[in-house]
N, C-alpha and C positions, 0 to 999 in steps of 0.2 A: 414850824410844826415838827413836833420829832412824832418818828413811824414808832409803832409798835414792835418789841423786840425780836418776834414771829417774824412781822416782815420782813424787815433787816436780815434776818438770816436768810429767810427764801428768797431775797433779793440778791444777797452775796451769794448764797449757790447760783442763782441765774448767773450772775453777772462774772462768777469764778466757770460758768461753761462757754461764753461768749469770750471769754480772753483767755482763757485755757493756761488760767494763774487759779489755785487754790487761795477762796480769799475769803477765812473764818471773823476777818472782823472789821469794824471800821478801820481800825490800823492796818490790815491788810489794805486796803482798798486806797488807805489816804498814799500806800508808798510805791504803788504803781506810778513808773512815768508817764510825765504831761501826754505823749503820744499815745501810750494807751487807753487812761482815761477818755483821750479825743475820740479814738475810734469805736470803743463803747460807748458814747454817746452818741456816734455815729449809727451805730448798726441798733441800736435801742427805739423800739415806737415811743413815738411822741406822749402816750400818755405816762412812760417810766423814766422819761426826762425829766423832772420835776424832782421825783423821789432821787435820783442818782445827785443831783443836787443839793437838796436836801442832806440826802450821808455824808457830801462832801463836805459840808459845810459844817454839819457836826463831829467830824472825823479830826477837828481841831485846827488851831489859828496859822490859816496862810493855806491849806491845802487846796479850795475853792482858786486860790491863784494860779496853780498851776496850770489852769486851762486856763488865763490869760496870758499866759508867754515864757512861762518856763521852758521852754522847748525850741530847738535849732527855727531854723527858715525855713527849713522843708517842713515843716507843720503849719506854718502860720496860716495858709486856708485852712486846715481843718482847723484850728481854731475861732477861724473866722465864721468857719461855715456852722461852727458850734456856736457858737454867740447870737447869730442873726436868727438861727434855729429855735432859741434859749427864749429870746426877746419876743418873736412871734407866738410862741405856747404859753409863754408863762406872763411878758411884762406886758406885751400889746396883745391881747384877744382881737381877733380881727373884728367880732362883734356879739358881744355881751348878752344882747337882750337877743339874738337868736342862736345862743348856745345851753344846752339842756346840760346841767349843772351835772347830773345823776352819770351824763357819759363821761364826764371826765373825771369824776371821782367817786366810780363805781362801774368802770369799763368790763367788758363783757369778759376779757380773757383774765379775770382777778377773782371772778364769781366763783372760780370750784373754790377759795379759800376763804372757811367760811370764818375762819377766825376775822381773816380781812371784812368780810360783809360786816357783821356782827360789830364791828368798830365802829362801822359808819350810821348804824341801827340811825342815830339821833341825827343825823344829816338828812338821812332821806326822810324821815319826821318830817321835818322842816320845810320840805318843798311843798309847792304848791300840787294839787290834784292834778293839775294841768300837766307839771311836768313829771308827775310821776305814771299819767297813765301813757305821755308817749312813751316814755323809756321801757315802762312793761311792757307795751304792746310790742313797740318795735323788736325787744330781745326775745320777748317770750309767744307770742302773741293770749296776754292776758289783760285784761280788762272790759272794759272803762271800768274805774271806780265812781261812786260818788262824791259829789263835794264833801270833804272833812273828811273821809276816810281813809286813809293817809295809814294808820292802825291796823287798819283790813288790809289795806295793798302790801303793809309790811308783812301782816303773817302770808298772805298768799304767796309772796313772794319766795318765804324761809319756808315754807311747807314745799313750794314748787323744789329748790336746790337741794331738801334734803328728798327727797324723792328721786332725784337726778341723781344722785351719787351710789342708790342702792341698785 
């Protein structure tokens, strides 16, 4: 999945104040060494792991390697401890059917950007009633919706953040 070009930037500002490297672009980002990268993925929540990922991967052929051993012996836990991190988030879900789809890919600290909301519009469509009125309630406390109203929860939703930001 490639990010939106918005994000990518707001992601490379993040990620250029966490390594205290100026990093205007994917090529910035792919010629950091392995050690750096490790410890950005280190000190990154678990729901921007994924994305960091992601850039690396489209940052061009081989750079995703780097975090598998480009780097002295004094890395190799953090690389290790990157991998097992990597696998738990993204390859093995510890359990599927009691994870609410909307927190991981519409996590509460992404909401002020509403360009990022507004991408995911047709995602959160797509859930169930069910899982959309825990995630409102839980973040906002708004709801219950009705069944099939999925349409209502969205505009309550995009009404609720622009309302938030005045």
């Amino acid at each position: 999945m490639q990010l939106p070009e918005e994000v990518v930037r707001q992601l490379l500002m993040h990620f250029s104040r966490l390594t205290g490297t100026r990093l205007s672009s994917l090529q910035d980002l792919a010629e950091l060494p392995s050690h750096t990268l490790l410890e950005l993925a280190r000190v990154l929540p678990d729901n921007f792991l994924p994305a960091l990922v992601g850039m690396l991967k489209g940052a061009g052929p081989g750079v995703f390697q780097k975090l598998l051993g480009e780097h002295e012996e004094e890395y190799r836990e953090l690389s290790e401890e990157f991998f097992v991190r990597y696998s738990r988030i993204v390859l093995e879900p510890e359990d599927l059917e009691a994870c609410n789809p909307l927190f991981l890919y519409l996590p509460k600290e992404t909401l002020n950007d509403l360009v990022l909301v507004e991408s995911r519009q047709s995602f959160f469509l797509r859930q169930e009633i069910a899982v959309i009125n825990e995630w409102m309630w839980e973040l906002f406390g708004l709801g219950p919706f009705a069944a099939d109203a999925q349409e209502e929860a969205w505009e309550v939703l995009w009404n609720h953040l622009l309302r938030s930001r005045t």
